[in-house]
N, C-alpha and C positions, 0 to 999 in steps of 0.2 A: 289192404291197409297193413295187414299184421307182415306180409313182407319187405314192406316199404320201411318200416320200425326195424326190423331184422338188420335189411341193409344199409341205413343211419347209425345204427349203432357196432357193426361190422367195419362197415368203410374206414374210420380211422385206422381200427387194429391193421386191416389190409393194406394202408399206405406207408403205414408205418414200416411192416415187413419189405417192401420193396420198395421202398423208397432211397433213391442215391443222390438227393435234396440234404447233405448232411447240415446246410443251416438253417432250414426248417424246423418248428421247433412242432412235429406231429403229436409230439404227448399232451399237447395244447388242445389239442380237437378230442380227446377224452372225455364223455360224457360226466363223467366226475369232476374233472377239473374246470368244467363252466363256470360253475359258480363261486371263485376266488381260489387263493390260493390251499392246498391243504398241510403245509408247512406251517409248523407252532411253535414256540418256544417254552421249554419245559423245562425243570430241572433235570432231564437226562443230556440236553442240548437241545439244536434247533434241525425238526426233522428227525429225519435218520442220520443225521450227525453228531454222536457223542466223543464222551473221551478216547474210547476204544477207536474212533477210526483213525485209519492213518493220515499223516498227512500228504495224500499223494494225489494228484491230478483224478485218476480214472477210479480212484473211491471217493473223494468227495464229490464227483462229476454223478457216480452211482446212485449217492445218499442223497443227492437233490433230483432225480428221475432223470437227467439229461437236459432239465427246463431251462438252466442258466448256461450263459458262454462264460469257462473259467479263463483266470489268465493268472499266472506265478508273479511270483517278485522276490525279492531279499530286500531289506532293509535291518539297519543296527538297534539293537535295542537295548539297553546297560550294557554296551558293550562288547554284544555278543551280535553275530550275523544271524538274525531270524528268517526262515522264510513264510511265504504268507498268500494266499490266493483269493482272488476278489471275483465275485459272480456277479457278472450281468446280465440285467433283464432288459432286454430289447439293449437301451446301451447306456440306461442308468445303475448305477454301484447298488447292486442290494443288498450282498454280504463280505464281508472279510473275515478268512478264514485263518485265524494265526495259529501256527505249533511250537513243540518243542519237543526234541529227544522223539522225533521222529509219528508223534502223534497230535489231536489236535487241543490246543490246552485255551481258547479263546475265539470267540464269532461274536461279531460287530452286526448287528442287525440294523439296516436303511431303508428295506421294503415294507412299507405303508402297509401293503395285503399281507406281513408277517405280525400274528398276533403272540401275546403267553397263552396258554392256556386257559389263565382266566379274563383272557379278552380286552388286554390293554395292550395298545398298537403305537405307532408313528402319528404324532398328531393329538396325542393324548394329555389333557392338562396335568398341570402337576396336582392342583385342587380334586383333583377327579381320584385319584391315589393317593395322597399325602396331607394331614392336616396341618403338618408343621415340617419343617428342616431337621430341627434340633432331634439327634439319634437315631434319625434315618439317611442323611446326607452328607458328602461332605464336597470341596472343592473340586471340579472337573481336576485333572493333570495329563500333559502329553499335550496330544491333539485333542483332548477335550477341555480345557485350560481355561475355554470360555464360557463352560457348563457347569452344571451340578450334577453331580454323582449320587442316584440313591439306589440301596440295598430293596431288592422288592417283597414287598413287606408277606413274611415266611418261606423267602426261600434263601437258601446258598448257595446255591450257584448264577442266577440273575441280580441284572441290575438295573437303572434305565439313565440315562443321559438326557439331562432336560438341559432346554436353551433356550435365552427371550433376551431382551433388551433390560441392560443395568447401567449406569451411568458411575457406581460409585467405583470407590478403590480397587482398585488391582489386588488381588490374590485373596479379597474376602468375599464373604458370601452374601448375595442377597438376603434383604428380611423375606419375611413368610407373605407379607403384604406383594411384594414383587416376584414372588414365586410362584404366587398363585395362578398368575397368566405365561406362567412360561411352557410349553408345549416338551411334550418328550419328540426327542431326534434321534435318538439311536437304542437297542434292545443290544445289552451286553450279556451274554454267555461266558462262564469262566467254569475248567474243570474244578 
């Protein structure tokens, strides 16, 4: 029996090394990584992705173990040509990786199994974090336009993107009455 443990817990490392399956994702069969993801969101960043890393395919490829298929892009941002790289998991967007001046200065968090630290995730009310609006939030902008932006409460560098159904005016904000059910959709990392 105690060999049979040996060899279960073996096997992955082993296929890993010789394996020439390069989209296979072997780091998946990790005894550790059974039980969810172990990427978090902290005030250093998410992962082993902070400000310090560069912004380059085979280090942010690194700082996520190999889990995610990356893919590059460029798009304009005030102006300027940013580039930006997006991780998929199986073939849903779970992060976006934006830099500047050759490092990484922004990550968009979309994966449900990415928490903060202290365990607020994809799915999360606003009521569950926030008792009001007022000095914590202000209007989505960009591509979050349709959202609410709040600071998370003690840190500087997070934020969270909440989203739900409003009916009123454009460019203002829901009451706290209609906040309360509105779900967080995305986890913002800024250096």
């Amino acid at each position: 029996m105690k060999s049979l443990r040996t060899f279960i817990c073996v096997l992955p490392l082993a296929l890993t090394g010789c394996s020439t399956l390069a989209s296979v994702n072997w780091s998946a069969a990790y005894p550790w990584n059974w039980f969810g993801s172990s990427i978090e969101v902290s005030e250093n960043g998410v992962g082993k992705i902070t400000a310090s890393t560069p912004l380059d395919e085979q280090a942010i490829n690194d700082a996520l173990s190999g889990d995610y298929h990356l893919r590059s892009g460029m798009k304009t941002e005030n102006g300027s040509i940013v580039r930006y790289f997006e991780a998929l998991k199986n073939t849903q967007l779970a992060l976006v990786v934006n830099g500047e001046n050759g490092a990484v200065s922004r990550i968009d968090v979309l994966d449900s199994d990415i928490a903060t630290d202290k365990g607020v995730k994809i799915g999360t009310p606003f009521s569950a974090v926030f008792d009001k609006a007022f000095g914590n939030c202000v209007k989505g902008a960009g591509d979050d336009s349709t959202g609410v932006e709040c600071k998370a409460p003690g840190s500087q560098h997070i934020s969270y993107v909440f989203s739900g159904e409003w009916s009123g005016p454009e460019g203002l904000m829901p009451s706290d009455d209609t906040l309360k059910n509105w779900k967080l959709s995305k986890l913002v990392w800024r250096r």
